[in-house]
VMD Tcl script that builds the backbone (N, CA, C; Angstrom):
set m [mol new atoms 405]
animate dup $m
set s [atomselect $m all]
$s set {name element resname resid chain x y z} {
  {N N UNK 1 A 60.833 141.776 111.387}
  {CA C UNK 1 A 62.159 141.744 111.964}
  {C C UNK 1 A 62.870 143.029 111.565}
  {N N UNK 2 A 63.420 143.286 112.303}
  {CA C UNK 2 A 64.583 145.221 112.286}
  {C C UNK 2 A 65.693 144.641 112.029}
  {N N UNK 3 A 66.027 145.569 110.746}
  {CA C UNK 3 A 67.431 145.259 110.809}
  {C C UNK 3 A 68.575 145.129 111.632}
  {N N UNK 4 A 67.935 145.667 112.959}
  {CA C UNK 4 A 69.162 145.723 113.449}
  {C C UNK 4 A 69.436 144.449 114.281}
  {N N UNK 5 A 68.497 143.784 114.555}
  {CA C UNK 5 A 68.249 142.353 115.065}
  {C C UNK 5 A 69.130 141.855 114.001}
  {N N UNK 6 A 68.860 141.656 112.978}
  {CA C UNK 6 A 69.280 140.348 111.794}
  {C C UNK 6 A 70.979 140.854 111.689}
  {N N UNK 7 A 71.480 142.321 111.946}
  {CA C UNK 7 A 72.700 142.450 111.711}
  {C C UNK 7 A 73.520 141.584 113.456}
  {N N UNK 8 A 72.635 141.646 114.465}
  {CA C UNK 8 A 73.008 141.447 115.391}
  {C C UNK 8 A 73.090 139.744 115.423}
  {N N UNK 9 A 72.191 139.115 115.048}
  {CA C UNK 9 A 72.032 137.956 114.839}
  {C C UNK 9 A 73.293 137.080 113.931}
  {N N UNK 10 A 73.594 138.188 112.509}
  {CA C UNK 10 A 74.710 137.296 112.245}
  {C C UNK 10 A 76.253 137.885 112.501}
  {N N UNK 11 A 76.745 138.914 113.135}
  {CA C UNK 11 A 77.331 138.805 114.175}
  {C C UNK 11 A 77.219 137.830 114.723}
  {N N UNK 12 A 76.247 137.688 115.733}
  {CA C UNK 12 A 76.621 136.241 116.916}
  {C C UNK 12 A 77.332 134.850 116.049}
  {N N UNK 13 A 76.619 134.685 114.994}
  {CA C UNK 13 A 77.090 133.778 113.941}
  {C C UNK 13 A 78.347 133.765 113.739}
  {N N UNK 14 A 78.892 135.123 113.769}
  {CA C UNK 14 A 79.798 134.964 113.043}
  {C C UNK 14 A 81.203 134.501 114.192}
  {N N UNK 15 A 80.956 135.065 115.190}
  {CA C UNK 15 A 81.642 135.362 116.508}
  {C C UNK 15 A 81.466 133.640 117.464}
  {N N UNK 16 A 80.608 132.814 116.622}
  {CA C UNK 16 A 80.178 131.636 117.324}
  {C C UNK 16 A 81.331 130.549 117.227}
  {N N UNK 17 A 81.597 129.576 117.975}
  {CA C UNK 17 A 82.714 129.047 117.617}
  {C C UNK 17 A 82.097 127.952 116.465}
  {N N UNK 18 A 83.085 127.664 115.577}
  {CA C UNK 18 A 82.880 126.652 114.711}
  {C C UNK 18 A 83.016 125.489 115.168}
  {N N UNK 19 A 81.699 124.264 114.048}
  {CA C UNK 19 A 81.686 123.106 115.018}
  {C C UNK 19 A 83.104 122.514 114.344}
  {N N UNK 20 A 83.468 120.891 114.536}
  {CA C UNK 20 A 84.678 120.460 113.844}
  {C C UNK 20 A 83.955 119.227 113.484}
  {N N UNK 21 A 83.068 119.360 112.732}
  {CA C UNK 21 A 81.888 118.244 112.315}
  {C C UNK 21 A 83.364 117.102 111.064}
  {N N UNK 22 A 83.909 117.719 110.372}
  {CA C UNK 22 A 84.829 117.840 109.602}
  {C C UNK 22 A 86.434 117.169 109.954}
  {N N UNK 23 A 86.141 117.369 111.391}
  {CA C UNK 23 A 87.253 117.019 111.854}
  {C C UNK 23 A 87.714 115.273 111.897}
  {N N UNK 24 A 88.838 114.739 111.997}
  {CA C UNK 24 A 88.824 113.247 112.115}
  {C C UNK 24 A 88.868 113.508 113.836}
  {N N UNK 25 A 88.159 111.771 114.475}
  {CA C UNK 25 A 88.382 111.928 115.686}
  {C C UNK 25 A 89.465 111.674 116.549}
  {N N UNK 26 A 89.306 111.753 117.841}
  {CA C UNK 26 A 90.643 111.530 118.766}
  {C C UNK 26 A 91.526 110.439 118.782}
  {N N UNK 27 A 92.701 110.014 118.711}
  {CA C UNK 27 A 93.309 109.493 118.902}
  {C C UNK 27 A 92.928 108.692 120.164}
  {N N UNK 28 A 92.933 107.025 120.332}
  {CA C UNK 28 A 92.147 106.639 121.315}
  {C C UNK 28 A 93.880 105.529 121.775}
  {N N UNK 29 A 93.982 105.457 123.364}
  {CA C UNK 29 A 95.079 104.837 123.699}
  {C C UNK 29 A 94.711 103.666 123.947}
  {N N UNK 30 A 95.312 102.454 123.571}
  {CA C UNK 30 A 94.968 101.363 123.830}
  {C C UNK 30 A 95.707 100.314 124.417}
  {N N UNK 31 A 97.280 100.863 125.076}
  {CA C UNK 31 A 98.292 100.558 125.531}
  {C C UNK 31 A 99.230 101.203 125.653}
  {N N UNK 32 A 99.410 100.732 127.102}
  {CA C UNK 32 A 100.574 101.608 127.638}
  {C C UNK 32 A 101.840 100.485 128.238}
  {N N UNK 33 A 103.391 101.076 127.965}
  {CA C UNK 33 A 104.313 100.418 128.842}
  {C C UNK 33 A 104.814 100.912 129.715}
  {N N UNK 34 A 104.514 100.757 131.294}
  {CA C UNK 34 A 105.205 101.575 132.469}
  {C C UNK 34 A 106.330 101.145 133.228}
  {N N UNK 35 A 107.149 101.631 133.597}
  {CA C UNK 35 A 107.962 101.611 134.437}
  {C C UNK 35 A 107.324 101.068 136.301}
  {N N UNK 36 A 108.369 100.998 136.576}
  {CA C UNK 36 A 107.458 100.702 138.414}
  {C C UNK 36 A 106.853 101.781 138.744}
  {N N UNK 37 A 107.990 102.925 138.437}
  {CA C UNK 37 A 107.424 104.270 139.077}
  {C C UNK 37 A 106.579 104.965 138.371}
  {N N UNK 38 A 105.621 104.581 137.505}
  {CA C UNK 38 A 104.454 104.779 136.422}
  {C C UNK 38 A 104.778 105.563 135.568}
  {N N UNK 39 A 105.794 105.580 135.022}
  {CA C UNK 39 A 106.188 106.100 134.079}
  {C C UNK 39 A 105.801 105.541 132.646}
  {N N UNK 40 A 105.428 106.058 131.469}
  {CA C UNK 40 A 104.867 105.601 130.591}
  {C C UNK 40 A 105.824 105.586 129.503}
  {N N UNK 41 A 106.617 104.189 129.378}
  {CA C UNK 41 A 107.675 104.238 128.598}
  {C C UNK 41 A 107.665 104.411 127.218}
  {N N UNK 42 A 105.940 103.661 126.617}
  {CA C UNK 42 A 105.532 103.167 125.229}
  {C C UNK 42 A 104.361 103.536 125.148}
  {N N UNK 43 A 103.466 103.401 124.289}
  {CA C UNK 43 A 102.145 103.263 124.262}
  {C C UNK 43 A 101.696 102.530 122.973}
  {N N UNK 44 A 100.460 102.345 122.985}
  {CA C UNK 44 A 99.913 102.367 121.388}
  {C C UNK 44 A 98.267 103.125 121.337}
  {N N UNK 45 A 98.632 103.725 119.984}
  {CA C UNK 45 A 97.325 104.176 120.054}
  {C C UNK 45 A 96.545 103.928 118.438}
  {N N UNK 46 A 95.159 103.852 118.349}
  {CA C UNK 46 A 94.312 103.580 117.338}
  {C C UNK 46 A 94.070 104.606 116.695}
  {N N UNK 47 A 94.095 105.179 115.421}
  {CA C UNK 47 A 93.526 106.452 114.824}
  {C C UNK 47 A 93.165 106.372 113.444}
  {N N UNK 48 A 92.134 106.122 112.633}
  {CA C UNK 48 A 92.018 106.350 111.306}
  {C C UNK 48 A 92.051 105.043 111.060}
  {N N UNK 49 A 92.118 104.086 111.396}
  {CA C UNK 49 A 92.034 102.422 111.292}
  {C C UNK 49 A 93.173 101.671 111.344}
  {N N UNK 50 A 94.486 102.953 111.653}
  {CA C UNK 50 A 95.703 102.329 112.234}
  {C C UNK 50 A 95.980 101.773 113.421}
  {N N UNK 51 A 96.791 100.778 113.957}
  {CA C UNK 51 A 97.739 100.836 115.573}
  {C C UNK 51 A 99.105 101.674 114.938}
  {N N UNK 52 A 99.184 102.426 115.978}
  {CA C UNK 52 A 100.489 103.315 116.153}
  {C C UNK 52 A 101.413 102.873 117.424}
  {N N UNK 53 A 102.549 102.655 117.148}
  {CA C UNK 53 A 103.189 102.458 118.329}
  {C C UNK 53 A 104.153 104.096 118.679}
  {N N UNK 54 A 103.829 104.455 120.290}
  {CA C UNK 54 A 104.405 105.711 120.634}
  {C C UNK 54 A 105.534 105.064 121.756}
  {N N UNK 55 A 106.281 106.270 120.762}
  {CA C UNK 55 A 108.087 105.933 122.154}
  {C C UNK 55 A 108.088 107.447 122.130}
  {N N UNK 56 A 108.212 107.761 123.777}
  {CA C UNK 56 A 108.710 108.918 124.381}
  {C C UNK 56 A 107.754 110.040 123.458}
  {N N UNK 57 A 106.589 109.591 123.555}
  {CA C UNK 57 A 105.305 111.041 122.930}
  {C C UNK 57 A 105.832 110.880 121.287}
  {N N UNK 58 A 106.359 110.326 120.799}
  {CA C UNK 58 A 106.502 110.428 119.486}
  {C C UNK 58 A 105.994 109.019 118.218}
  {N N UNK 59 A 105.274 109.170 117.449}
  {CA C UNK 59 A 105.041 107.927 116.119}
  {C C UNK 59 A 105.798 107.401 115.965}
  {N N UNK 60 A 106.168 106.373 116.211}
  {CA C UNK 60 A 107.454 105.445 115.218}
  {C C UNK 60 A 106.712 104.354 114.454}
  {N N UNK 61 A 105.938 104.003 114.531}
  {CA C UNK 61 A 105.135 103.289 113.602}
  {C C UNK 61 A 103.755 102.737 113.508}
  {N N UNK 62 A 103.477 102.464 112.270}
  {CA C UNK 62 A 102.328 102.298 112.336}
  {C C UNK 62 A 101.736 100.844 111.842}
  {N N UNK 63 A 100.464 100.237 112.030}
  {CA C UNK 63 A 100.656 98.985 111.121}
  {C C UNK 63 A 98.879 98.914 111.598}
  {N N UNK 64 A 98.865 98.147 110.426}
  {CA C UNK 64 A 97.119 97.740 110.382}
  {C C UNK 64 A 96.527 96.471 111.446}
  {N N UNK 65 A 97.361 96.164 111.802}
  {CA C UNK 65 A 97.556 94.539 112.787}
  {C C UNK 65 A 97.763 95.001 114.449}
  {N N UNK 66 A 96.777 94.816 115.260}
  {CA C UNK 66 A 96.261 94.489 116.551}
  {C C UNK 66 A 97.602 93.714 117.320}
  {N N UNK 67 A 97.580 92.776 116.442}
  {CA C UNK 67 A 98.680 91.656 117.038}
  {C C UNK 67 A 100.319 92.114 116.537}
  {N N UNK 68 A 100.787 92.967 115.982}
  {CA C UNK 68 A 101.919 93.303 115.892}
  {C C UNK 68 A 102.062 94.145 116.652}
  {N N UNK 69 A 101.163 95.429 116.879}
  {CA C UNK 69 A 101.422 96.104 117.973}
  {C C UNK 69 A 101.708 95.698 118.984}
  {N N UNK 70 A 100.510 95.032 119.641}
  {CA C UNK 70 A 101.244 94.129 120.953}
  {C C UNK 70 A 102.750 93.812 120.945}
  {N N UNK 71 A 102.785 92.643 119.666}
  {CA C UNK 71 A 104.545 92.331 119.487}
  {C C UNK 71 A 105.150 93.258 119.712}
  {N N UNK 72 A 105.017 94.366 119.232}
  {CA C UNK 72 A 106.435 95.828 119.272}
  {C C UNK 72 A 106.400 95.834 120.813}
  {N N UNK 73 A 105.540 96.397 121.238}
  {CA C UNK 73 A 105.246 96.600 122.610}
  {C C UNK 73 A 106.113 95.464 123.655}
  {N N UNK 74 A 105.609 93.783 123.596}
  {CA C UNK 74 A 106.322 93.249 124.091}
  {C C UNK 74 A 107.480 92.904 124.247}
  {N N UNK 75 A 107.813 93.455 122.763}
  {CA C UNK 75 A 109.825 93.458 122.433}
  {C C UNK 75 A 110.383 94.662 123.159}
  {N N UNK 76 A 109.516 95.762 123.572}
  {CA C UNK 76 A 110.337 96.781 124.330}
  {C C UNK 76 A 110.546 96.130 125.562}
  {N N UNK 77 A 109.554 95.689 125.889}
  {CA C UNK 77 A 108.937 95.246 127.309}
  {C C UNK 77 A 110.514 94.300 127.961}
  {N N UNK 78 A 110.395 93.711 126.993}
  {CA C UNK 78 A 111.721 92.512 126.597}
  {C C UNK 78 A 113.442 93.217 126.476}
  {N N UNK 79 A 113.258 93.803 126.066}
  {CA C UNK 79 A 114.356 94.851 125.935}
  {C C UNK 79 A 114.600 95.492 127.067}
  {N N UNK 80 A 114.020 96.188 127.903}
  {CA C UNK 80 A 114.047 96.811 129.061}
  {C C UNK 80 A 114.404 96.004 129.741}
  {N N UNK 81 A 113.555 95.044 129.900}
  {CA C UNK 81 A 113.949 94.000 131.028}
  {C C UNK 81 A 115.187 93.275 131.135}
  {N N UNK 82 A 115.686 93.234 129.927}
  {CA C UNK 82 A 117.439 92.606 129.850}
  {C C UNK 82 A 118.146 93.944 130.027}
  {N N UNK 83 A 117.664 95.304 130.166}
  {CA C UNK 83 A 118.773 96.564 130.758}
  {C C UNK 83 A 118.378 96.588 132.133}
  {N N UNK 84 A 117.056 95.870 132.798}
  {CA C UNK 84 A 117.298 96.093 134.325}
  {C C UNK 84 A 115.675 96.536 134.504}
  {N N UNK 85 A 115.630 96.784 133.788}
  {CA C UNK 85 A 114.295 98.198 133.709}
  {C C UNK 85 A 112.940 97.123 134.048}
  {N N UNK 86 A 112.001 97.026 134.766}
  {CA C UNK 86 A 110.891 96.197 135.005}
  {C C UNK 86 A 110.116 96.968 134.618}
  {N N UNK 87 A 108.900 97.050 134.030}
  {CA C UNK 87 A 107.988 97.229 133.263}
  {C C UNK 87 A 106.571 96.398 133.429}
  {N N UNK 88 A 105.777 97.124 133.265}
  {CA C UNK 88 A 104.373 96.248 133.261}
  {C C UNK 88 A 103.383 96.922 131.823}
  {N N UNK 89 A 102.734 95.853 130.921}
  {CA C UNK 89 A 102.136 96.334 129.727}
  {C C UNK 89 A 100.651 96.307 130.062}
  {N N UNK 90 A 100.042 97.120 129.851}
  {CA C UNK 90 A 97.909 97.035 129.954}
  {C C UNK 90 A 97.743 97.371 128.273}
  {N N UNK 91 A 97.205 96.567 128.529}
  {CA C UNK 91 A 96.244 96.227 126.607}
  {C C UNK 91 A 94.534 96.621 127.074}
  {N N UNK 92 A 93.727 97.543 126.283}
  {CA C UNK 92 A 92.609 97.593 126.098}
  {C C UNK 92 A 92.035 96.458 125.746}
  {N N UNK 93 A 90.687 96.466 126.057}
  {CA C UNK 93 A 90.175 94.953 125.672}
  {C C UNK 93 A 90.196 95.157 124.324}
  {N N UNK 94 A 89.422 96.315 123.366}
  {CA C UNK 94 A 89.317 96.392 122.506}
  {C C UNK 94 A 90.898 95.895 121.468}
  {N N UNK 95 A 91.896 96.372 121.954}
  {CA C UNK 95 A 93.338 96.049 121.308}
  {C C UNK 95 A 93.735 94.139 121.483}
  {N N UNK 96 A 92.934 94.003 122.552}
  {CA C UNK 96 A 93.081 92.327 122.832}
  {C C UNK 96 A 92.423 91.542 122.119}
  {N N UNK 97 A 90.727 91.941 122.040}
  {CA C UNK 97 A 90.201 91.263 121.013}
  {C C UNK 97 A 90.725 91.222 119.685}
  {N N UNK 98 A 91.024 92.579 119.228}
  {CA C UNK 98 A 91.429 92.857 118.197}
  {C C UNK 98 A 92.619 91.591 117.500}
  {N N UNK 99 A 93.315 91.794 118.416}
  {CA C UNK 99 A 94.456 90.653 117.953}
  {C C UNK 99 A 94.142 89.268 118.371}
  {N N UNK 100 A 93.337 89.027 119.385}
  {CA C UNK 100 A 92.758 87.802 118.890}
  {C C UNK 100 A 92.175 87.004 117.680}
  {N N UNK 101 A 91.457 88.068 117.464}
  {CA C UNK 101 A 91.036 88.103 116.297}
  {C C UNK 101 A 91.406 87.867 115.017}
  {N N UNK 102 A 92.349 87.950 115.318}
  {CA C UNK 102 A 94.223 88.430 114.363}
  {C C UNK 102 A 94.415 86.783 114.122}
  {N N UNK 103 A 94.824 86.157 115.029}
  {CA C UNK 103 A 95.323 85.436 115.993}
  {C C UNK 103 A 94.422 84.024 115.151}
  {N N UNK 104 A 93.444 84.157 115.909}
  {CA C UNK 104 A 92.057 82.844 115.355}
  {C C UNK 104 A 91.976 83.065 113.963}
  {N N UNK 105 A 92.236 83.921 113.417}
  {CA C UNK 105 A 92.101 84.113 111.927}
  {C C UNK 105 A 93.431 82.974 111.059}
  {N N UNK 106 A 94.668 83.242 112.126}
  {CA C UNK 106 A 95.617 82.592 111.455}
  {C C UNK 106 A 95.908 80.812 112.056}
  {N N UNK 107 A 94.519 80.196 113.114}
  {CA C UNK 107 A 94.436 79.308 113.270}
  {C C UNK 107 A 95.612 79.419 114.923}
  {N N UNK 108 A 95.386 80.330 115.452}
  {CA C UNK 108 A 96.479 79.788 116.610}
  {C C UNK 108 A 95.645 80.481 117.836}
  {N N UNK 109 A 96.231 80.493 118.615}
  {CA C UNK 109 A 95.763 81.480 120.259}
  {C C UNK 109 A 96.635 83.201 120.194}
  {N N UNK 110 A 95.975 83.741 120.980}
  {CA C UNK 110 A 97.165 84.998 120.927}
  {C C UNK 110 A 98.669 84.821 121.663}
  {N N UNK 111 A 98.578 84.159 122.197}
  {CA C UNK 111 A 99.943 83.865 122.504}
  {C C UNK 111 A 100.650 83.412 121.432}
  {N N UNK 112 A 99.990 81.825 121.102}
  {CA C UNK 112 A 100.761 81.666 120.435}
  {C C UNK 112 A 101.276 82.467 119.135}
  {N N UNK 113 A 100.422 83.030 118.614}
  {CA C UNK 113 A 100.371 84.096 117.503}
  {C C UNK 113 A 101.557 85.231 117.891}
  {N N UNK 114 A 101.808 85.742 118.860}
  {CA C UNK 114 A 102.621 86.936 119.401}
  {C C UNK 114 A 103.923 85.987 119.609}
  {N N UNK 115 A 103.644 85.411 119.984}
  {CA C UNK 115 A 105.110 84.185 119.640}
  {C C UNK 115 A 105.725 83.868 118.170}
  {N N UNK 116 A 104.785 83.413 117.687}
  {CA C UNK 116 A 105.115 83.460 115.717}
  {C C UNK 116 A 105.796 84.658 115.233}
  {N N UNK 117 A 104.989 85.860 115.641}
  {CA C UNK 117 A 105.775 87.653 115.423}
  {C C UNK 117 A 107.336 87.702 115.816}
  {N N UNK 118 A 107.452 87.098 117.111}
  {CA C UNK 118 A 108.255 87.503 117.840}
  {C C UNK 118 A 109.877 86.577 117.009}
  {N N UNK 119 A 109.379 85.100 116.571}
  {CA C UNK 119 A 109.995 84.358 116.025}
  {C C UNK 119 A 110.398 84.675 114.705}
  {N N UNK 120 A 109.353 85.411 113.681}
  {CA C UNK 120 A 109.870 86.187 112.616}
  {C C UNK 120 A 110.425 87.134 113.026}
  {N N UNK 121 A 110.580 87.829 113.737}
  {CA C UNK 121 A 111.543 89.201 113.618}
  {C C UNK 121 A 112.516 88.880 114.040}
  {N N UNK 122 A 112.840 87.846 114.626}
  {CA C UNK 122 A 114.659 87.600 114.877}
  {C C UNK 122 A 115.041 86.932 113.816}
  {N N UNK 123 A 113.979 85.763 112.775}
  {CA C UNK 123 A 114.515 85.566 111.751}
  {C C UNK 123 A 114.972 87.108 110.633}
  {N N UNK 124 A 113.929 87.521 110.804}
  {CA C UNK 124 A 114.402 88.459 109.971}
  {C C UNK 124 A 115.328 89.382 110.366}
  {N N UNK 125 A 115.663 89.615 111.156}
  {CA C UNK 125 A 116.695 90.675 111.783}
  {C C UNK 125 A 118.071 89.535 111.828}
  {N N UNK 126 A 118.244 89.011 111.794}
  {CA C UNK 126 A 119.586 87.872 111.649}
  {C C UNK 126 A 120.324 88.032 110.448}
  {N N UNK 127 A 121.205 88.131 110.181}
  {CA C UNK 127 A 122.139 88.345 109.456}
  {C C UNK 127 A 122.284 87.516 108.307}
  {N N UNK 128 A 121.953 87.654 106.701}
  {CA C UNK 128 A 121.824 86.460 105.929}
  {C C UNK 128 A 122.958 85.408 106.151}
  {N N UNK 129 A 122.702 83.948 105.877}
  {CA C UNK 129 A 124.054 83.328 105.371}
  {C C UNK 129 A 124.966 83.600 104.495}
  {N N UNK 130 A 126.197 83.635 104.725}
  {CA C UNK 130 A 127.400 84.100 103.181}
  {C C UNK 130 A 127.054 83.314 102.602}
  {N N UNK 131 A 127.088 83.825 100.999}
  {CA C UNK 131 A 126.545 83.161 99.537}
  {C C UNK 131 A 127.506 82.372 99.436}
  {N N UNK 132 A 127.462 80.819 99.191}
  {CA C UNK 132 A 128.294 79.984 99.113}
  {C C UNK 132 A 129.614 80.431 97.357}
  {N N UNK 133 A 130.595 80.086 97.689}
  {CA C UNK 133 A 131.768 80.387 96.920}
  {C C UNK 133 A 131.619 79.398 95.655}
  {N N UNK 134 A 132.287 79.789 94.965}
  {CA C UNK 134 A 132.145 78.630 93.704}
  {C C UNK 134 A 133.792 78.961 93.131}
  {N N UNK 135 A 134.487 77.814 93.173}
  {CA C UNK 135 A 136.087 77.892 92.786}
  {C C UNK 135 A 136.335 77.225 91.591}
}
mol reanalyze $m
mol bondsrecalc $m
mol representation Tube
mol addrep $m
């Protein structure tokens, strides 16, 4: 072999694009909330073993649970719809099983399960009772 091959050779090397073996992978979408006019109001997406819920291209949260995502999702869904706004939600199967899964784990159906979510967060978002007085 000539040197001038082996200098040429790692050149190409060097000039080669790098792989991203290293890299974490893509962000995968697994729900979307649209408008009539397909507008994509919400989403959720899976990454690193999270659900992420996206408003307007941006993270607002994240959570390890299949079946809460959905919930967030359906509370926008819910929300919109009492400003006027009609909306339609698509769940990946993979995001459906997922919270089924969720779901049969805690002894219920996914409905009913996304119902239970939906029932804690207005408990919890409700305003405590005033601490009773003592005279």
């Amino acid at each position: 072999m000539s040197i001038s091959s082996k200098s040429r050779r790692d050149a190409r090397r060097r000039n080669a694009p790098r792989r991203q073996d290293g890299a974490a992978p893509a962000v995968q979408v697994h729900a979307q909330l649209k408008s009539v006019d397909d507008r994509v109001l919400a989403g959720g997406t899976f990454h690193q073993g999270e659900w992420t819920l996206v408003l307007r291209g941006e993270p607002v949260a994240n959570t390890p649970s299949a079946a809460m995502l959905i919930a967030m999702l359906r509370h926008i869904a819910a929300s919109r719809k009492a400003q006027g706004i009609a909306t339609s939600l698509s769940v990946s199967k993979v995001l459906d099983a997922a919270a089924a899964a969720e779901a049969q784990a805690q002894g219920r159906t996914l409905v009913e399960h996304l119902d239970w979510l939906e029932a804690e967060r207005r408990t919890r978002n409700e305003p405590a009772p005033p601490a009773p007085t003592t005279h």
